[in-house]
C-alpha positions in Angstrom: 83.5 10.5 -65.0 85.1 7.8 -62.8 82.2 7.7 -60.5 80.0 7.2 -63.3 81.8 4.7 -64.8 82.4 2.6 -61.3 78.3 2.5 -61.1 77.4 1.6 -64.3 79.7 -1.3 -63.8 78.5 -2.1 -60.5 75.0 -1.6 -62.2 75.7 -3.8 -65.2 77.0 -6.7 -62.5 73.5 -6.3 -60.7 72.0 -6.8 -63.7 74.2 -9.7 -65.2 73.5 -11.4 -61.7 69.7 -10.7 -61.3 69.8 -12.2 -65.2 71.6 -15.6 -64.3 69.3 -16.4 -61.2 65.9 -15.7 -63.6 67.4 -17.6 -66.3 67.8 -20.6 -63.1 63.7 -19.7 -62.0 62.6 -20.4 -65.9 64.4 -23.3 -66.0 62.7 -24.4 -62.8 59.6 -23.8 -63.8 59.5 -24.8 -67.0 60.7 -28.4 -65.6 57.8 -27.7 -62.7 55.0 -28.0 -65.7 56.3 -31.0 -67.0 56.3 -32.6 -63.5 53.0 -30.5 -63.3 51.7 -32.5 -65.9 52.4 -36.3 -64.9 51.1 -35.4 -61.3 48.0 -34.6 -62.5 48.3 -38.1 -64.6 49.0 -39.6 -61.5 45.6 -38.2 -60.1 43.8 -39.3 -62.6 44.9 -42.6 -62.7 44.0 -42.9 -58.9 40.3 -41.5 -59.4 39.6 -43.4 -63.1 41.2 -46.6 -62.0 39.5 -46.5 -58.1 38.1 -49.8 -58.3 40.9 -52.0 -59.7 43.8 -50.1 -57.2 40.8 -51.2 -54.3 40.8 -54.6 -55.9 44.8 -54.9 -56.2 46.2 -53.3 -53.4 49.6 -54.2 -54.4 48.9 -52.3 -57.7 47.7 -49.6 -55.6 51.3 -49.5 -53.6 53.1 -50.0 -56.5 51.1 -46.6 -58.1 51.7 -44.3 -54.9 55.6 -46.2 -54.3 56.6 -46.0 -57.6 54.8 -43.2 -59.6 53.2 -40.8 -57.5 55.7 -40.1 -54.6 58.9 -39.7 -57.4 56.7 -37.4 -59.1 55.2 -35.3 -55.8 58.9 -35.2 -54.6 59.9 -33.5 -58.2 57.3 -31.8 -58.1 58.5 -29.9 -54.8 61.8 -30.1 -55.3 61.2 -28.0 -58.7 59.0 -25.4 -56.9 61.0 -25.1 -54.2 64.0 -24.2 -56.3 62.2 -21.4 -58.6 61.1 -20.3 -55.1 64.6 -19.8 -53.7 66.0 -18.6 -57.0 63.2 -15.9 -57.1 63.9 -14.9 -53.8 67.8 -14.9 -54.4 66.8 -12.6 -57.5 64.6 -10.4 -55.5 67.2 -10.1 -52.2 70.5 -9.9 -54.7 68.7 -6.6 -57.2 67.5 -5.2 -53.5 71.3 -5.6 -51.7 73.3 -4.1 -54.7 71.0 -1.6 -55.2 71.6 0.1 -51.7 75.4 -1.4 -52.4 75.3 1.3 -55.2 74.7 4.2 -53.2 77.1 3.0 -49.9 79.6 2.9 -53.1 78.6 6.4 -54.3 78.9 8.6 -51.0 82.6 5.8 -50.0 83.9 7.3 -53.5 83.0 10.8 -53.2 83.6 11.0 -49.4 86.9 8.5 -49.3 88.2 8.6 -52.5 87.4 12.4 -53.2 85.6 11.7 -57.1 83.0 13.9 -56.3 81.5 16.1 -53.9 78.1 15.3 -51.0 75.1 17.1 -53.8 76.6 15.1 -56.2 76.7 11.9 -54.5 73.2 13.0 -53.2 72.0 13.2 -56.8 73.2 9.7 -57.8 71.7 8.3 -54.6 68.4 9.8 -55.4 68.0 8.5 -58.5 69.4 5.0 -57.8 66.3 5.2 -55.3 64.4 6.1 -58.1 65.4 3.2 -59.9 65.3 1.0 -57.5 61.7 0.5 -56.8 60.8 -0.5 -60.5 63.6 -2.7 -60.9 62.4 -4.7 -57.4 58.7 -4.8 -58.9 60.4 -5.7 -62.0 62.1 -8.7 -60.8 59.1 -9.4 -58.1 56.9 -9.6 -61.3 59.1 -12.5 -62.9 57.7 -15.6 -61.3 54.4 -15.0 -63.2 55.8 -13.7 -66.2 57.6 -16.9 -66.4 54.3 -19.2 -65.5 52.9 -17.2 -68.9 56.1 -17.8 -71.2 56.1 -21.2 -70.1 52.1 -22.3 -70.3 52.4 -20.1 -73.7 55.5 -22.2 -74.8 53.2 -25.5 -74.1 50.5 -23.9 -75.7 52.4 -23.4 -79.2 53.7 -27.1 -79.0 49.7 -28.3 -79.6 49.5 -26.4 -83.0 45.9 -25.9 -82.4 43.1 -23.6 -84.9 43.8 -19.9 -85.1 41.0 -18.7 -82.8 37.5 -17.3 -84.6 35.5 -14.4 -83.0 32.7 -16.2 -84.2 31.1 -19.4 -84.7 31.1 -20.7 -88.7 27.6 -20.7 -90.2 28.2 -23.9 -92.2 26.2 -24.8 -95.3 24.7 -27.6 -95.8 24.4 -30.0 -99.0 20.8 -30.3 -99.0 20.6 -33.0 -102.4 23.6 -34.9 -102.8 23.7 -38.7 -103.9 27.1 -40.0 -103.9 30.2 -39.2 -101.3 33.3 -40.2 -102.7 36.9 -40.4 -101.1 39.3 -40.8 -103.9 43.0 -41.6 -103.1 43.1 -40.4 -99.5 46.2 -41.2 -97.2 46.5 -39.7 -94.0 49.5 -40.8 -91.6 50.1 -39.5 -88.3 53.1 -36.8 -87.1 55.3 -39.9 -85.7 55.0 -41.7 -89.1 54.3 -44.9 -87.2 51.2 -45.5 -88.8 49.6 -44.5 -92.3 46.6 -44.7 -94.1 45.6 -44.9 -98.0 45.3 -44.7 -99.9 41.5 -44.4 -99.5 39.0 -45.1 -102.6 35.0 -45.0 -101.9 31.9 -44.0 -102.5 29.3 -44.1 -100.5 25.7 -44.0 -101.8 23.0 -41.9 -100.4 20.7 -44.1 -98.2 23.3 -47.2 -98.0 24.0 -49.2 -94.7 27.4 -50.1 -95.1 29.5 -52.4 -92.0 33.1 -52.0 -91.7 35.2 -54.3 -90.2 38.8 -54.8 -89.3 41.4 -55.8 -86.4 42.9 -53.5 -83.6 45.3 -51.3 -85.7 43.5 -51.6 -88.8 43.0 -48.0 -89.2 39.2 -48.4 -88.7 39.0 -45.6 -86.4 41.2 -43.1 -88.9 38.7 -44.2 -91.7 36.4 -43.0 -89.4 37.8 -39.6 -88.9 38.8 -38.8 -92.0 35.3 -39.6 -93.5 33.5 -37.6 -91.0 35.9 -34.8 -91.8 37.5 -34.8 -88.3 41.1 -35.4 -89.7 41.9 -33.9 -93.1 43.0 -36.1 -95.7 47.4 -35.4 -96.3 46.8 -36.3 -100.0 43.7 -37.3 -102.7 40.3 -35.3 -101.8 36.6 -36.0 -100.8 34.1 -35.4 -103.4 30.3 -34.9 -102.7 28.5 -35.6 -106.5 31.9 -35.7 -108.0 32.7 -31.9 -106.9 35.7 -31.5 -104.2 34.7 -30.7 -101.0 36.8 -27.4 -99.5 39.4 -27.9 -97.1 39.0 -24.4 -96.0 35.5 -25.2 -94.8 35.6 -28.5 -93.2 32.2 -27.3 -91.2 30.5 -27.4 -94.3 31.3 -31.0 -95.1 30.8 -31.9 -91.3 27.5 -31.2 -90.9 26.4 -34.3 -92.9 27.3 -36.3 -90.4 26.3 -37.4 -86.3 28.5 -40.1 -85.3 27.8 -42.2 -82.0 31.9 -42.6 -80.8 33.2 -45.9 -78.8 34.5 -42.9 -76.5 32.0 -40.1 -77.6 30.8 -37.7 -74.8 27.3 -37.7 -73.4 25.5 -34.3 -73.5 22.4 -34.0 -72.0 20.8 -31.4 -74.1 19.0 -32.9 -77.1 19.6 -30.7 -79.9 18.1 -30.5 -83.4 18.7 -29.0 -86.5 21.2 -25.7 -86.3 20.8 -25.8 -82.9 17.3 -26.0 -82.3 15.1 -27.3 -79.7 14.8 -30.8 -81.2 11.6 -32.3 -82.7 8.9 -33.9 -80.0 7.5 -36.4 -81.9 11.2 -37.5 -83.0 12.5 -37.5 -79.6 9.4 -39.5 -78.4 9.4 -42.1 -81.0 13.3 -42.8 -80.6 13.0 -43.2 -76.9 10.2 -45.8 -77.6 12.3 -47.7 -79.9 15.6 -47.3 -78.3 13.1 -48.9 -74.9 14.6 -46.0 -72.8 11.4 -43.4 -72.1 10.7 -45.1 -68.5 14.7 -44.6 -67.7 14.9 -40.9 -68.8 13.8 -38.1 -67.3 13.5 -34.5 -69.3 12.6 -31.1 -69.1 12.8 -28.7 -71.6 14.7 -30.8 -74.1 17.3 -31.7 -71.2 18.1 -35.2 -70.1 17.9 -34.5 -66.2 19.4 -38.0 -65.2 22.8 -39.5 -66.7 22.9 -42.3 -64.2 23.0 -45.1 -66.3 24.6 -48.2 -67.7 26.8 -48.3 -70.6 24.8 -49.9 -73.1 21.7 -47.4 -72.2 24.3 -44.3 -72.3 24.6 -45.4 -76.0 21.3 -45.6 -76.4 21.3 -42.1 -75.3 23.7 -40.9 -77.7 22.0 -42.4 -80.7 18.7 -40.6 -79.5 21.2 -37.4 -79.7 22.8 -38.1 -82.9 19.3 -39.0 -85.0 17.7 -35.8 -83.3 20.4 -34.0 -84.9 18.4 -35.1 -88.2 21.7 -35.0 -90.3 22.0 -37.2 -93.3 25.2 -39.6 -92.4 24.9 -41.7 -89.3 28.4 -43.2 -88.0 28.1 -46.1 -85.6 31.4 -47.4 -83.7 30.6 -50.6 -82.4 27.4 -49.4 -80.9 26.4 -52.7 -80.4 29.3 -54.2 -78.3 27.3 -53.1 -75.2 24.3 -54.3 -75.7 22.8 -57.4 -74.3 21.8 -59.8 -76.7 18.4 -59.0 -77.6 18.7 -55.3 -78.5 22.0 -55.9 -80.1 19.2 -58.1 -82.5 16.5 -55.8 -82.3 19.0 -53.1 -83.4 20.1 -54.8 -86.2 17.0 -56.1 -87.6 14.8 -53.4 -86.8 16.3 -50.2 -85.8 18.8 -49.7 -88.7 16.1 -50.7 -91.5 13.8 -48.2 -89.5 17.2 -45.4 -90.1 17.2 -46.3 -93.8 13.4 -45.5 -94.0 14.0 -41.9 -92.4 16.5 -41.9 -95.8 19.6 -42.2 -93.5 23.3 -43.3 -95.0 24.7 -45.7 -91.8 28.2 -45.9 -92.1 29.0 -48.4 -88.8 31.7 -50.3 -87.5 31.2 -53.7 -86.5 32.0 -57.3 -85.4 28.7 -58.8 -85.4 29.0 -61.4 -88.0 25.3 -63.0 -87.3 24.0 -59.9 -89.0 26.3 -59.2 -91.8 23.8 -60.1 -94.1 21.6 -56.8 -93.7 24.5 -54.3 -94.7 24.4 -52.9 -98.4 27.8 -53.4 -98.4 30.5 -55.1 -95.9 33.9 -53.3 -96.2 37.3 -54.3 -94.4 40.2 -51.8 -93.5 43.8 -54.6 -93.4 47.1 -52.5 -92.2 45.5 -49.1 -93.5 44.0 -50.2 -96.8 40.2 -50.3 -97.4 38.9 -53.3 -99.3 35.2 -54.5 -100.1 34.5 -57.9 -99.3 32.4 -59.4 -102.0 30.7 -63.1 -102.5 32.8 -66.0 -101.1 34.8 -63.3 -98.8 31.7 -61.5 -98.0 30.2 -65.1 -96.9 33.6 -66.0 -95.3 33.2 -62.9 -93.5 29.5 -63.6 -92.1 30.4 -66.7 -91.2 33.4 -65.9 -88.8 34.5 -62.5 -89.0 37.0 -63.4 -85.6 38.7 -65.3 -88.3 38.7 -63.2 -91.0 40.3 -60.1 -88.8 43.0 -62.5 -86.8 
């Protein structure tokens, strides 16, 4: 009895030891993605930001002085630590274990507790125990890496995943879209917005303006169904749209995005091949067939300037053939004479294909061909109207200072 109780002590001690040096490894590690995470900021900064560190070189010391070598040396110190503690875990379950069965045969031999089979028999099944509490502990270090990355994981509060794609439905007739007292504000509370009242005709070309901060961009999200509205409801033809099925809503819409993602498949309808004679026309108007090369409804070259990459993604978004087009600032990158031609021509030529054009924009010269000129101020949508719409189309630098 007194043998038994001297191991499971010495037992419980290997355990309570092994436990305190894992506890040190997940704290190292845990610490080791965080530091994890602002090295690979650091790396992106030095790729994205290439050409002004080559132009500034003492921007470029102060990035590798002063961000990336405190972080790289973290970053090893961290993983050298979980490294040694792992070890320490490994070496200290390994040492006691054989400890435990030095003890066994120096109590039954020395002390007289218990005879050699017995002794022989604890031994044996310490051995026993010993290999799958070694693989146990050798196991940790990725055990760990998974409780950690899953810990990070939880902290986005991302979508329960779907087996399958949603099949959304689409709204084949509707005339009005209506936002009725929508507010949305975001997790930190810093900025809100709402709340929201509009309606938005089928077929109408409406400009939105507004300064940095304005909440143009939520507007934006929140009417493409992006963000979900916190309070009020969208309505299509006065009936509430489902927050259960935002895909539904969604697919009214293709939106051109001031930091949108180029694709180079050209996609129509439910995922279709898109239509020829669509794709041919656009590239004629948009004055980009001689700069793109395709096969099989795949843009082969992506090497191009910024204001003919958005005349790329407008080709995608009207070859999507959806009902609502959302523009933000697509014209800021045009030169001058397509920024015209796209106002006087291209977006008249969108209302004749029976498109609604919800776009963002600055350009006051050409104010006067929107249906409607709206302004977001410190999260409230207004419409301008008469001697404020004029002001507007006059100066609009002016109007949003």
């Amino acid at each position: 009895g007194k043998m038994l109780l001297v191991t499971a002590i010495w037992m419980a001690v290997t355990i309570w030891g092994g436990f305190i040096l894992v506890a040190r490894v997940y704290k190292h590690m845990a610490t080791l993605r965080e530091t994890e995470d602002k090295l690979y900021t650091d790396f992106q900064t030095v790729l994205e930001g290439r050409k002004e560190l080559t132009l500034n070189r003492e921007r470029a010391e102060y990035v590798f002085n002063n961000l990336y070598i405190p972080d790289a040396q973290e970053y090893r110190h961290h993983i050298i630590r979980a490294d040694t503690f792992h070890l320490s875990a490994v070496n200290w379950s390994n040492i006691m274990m054989l400890g435990a069965i030095g003890l066994v045969f120096w109590m039954a031999n020395s002390l007289g507790w218990a005879d050699t089979n017995v002794a022989a028999t604890y031994s044996l099944t310490l051995l026993f125990l010993r290999t799958p509490l070694l693989s146990a502990v050798g196991a940790l270090p990725t055990l760990l890496t998974a409780q950690v990355a899953f810990n990070k994981l939880n902290k986005f509060a991302l979508t329960p995943f779907k087996a399958e794609f949603p099949r959304p439905q689409a709204f084949p007739n509707w005339q009005t879209l209506e936002l009725r007292n929508v507010t949305f504000s975001y997790q930190d509370n810093a900025f809100s917005v709402g709340p929201i009242n509009l309606t938005i005709k089928r077929g109408e070309l409406l400009f939105l303006i507004g300064g940095n901060g304005s909440g143009k961009s939520t507007l934006a999200m929140l009417l493409t169904g992006l963000y979900q509205p916190q309070n009020g409801e969208i309505l299509l033809d006065g009936k509430p749209v489902s927050g259960e099925q935002p895909e539904d809503y969604r697919k009214l819409f293709s939106a051109v995005f001031t930091d949108g993602w180029l694709f180079d498949q050209l996609l129509g309808p439910e995922g279709q091949p898109a239509n020829p004679q669509l794709v041919e026309k656009w590239l004629a108007q948009l004055k980009i067939a001689h700069k793109l090369e395709l096969s099989n409804g795949r843009i082969v070259n992506l090497k191009l300037s910024k204001g003919q990459k958005k005349r790329v993604a407008l080709l995608l978004a009207l070859a999507e053939e959806r009902d609502i087009i959302l523009l933000d600032e697509w014209a800021a990158d045009q030169d001058p004479h397509f920024r015209r031609e796209f106002y006087q021509v291209l977006l008249p030529l969108m209302q004749e294909m029976g498109k609604t054009i919800f776009a963002i924009s600055h350009d006051d010269h050409y104010f006067i061909h929107a249906d409607r000129l709206l302004e977001m101020r410190n999260g409230q949508l207004s419409e301008l109207t008469g001697e404020e719409r004029d002001a507007a189309s006059r100066d609009a630098v002016a109007r949003t200072a």
